[in-house]
N, C-alpha and C positions, 0 to 999 in steps of 0.2 A: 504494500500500500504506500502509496507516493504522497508523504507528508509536505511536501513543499508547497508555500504559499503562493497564491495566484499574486499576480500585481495588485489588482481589485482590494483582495483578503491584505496584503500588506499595508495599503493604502486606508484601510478604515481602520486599523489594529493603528497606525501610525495617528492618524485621524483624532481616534478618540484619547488616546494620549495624552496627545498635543491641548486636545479639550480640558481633560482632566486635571491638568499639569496647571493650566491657566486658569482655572473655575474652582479647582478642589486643590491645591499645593499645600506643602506642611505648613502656611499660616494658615489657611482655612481648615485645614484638620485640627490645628493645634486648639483653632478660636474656639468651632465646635467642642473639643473634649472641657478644654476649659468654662464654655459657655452652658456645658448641662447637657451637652447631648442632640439639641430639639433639632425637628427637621428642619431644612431649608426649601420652602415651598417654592420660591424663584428658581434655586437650583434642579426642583424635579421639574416644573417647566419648562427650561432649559436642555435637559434631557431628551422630556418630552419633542420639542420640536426641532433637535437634532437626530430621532428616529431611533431611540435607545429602545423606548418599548414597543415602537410597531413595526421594529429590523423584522421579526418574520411573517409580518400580516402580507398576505399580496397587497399589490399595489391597486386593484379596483378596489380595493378595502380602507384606501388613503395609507398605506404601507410600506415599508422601502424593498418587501419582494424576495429577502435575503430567506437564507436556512440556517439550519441548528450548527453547520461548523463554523457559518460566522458569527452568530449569536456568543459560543463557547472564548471567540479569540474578545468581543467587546467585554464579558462577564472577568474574563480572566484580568483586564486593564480594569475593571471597576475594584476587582480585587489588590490588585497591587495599589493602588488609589487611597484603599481604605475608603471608599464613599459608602455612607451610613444609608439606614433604610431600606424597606421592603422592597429590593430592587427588583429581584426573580418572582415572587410575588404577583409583583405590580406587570413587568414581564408577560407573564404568562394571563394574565387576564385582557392582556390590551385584544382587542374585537368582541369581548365577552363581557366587561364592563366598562359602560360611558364613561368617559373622559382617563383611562389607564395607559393607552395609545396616545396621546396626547400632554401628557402628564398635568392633567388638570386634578386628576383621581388618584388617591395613594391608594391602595388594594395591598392587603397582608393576610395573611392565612395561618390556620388551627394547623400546629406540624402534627404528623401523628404519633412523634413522641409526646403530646401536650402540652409545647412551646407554644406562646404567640408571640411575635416580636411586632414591637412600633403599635401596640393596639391603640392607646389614646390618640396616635398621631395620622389616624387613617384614617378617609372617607368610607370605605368599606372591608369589611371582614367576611372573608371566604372560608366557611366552617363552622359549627356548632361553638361558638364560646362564651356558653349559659355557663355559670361558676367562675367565669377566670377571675383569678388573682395575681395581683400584680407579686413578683420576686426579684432579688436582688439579680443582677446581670453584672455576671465579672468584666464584661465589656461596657464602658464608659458610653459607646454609640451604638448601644443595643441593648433599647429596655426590653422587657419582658415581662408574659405574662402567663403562667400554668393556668394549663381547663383541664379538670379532672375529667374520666373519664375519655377521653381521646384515643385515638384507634384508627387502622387502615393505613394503606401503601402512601408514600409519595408518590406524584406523577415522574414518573421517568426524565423529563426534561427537568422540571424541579429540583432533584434528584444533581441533575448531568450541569446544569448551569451555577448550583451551589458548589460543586467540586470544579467547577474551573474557577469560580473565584477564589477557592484553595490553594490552585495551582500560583495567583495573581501573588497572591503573601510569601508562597517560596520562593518563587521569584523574584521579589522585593528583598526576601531574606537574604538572600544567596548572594544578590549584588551589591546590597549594606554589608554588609561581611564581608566579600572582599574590597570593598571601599575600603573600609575601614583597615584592612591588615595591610594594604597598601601604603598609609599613613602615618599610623602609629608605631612610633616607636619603643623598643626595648632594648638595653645592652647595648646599645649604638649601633641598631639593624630596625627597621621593619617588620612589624612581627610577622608578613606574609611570609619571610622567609626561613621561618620555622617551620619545621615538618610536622608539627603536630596541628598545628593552622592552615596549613598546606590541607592535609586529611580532610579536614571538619569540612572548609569551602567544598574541595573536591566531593564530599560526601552528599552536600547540599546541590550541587548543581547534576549528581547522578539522580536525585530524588525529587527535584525539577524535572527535568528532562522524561525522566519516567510517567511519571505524574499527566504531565502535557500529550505525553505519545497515547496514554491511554484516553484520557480525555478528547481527544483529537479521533480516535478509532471512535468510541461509541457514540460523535457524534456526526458520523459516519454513519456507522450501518445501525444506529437505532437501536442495539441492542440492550435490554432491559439488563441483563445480568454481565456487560460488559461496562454497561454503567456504574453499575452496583462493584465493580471491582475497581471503575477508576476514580468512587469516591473514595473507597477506600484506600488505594493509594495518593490519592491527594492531599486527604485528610490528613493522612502520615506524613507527608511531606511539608506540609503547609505548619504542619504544631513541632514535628522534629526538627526542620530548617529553622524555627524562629527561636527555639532552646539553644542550636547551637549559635546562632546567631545572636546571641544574648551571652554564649561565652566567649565568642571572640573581641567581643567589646568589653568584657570584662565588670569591673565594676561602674562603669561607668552605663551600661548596658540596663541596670538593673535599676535606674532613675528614671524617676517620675516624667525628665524633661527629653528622654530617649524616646524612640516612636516603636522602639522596637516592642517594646511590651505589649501596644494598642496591638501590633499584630498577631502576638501570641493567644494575648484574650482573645480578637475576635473569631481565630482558627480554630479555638475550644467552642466558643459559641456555634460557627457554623460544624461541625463534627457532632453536634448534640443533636442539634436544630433538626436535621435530614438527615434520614440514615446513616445511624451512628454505625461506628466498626461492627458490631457485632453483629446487626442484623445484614450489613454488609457480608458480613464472612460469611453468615449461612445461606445468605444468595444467591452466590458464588460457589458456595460449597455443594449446593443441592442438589446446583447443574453438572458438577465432575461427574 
């Protein structure tokens, strides 16, 4: 299978970036975590009429016409991003609820582990969430709310577009980490040039690279249980890369004023959120 990006595919991967970079940057991350969290309603407008959530609606549908491999390469830049809010969500309801295609409409949903995330800050909730209670969220940009009682599968895309935002954090990690061992000095060398730094990076970008390759296949051929393994390796990779990437920065890694931690918690959040490891592994395992 020939993983190589079209021009097209590279040019909207570059595209949304460039958006991201200029509209969502570490001062706009930093102001949000600092500011409480809350959403940025201009910002999901903004999305909205750059065709974040109607990338896969056809276009007699007011839609940009795209499919699920371009869909995975924009999710995975929202993921390196760090951009807050029921993005996949919102996603996956555009042609299905008024104003979600347009980003007029936040739309979040009942996970069927019994997460809600973003519920006070949405026009609508997709799911039974009679009982919810709000609960602490180790992620500063991701409130939450438990509905007891909750039950049934993720949709497969849901599923496939949370594990490339997975993949967006290892790959965030991977190249903070070597930023960083480039720079820093010890002993009057660079710590990159340590072998045991050398390892960690290396470790992290074989765990990227995997992560993406599977993610890139299922969403490809659609496969339910090929998805269900590349969340599983992303998940891995996305919460492993950001530990080791917290030890290559050292103690420095482990403050409040690093970003690196924002992406640890939210790797644990989204591994909760949708098909945690375990249901993952017997998914996969069922079909051997």
């Amino acid at each position: 299978m020939d993983f190589r990006l079209s021009r097209d595919q590279t040019d909207l991967r570059r595209g949304v970036r460039e958006l991201l970079a200029g509209r969502f940057g570490r001062e706009a991350l930093r102001a949000a975590v600092d500011g409480g969290g809350g959403l940025d309603r201009g910002l999901w407008k903004e999305l909205g009429e750059a065709g974040f959530f109607a990338l896969r609606l056809p276009e007699d549908e007011g839609g940009v016409g795209l499919g699920l491999p371009e869909a995975v390469l924009v999710f995975e830049e929202a993921g390196r991003a760090l951009l807050p809010g029921p993005l996949v969500a919102t996603h996956v309801a555009a042609g299905a609820v008024p104003g979600a295609a347009e980003g007029t409409a936040v739309v979040t949903e009942v996970s069927p582990e019994g997460l809600l995330p973003w519920r006070d800050a949405a026009d609508v909730v997709r799911g039974d969430a009679a009982g919810a209670v709000p609960v602490r969220s180790v992620d500063p940009l991701t409130p939450l709310h438990r509905v007891p009682g909750a039950g049934g599968a993720a949709e497969s895309v849901t599923v496939l577009l949370t594990a490339a935002e997975q993949v967006g954090t290892a790959a965030w990690c991977t190249d903070a980490a070597v930023a960083y061992a480039r720079q820093r000095e010890q002993f009057g060398q660079v710590i990159g040039g340590f072998q045991a730094v050398k390892h960690l990076c290396a470790g992290m970008l074989v765990r990227t690279e995997l992560a993406r390759a599977a993610v890139w296949a299922a969403a490809v051929t659609g496969d339910a249980v090929e998805t269900a393994g590349a969340k599983l390796l992303a998940d891995e990779a996305a919460v492993a890369n950001a530990r080791d990437c917290l030890q290559v920065h050292g103690g420095m890694g482990f403050t409040w004023e690093a970003d690196v931690h924002l992406h640890l918690k939210r790797a644990w959040v989204r591994a909760a959120l949708v098909l945690p490891a375990g249901r993952a592994a017997e998914e996969v395992a069922a079909a051997l």
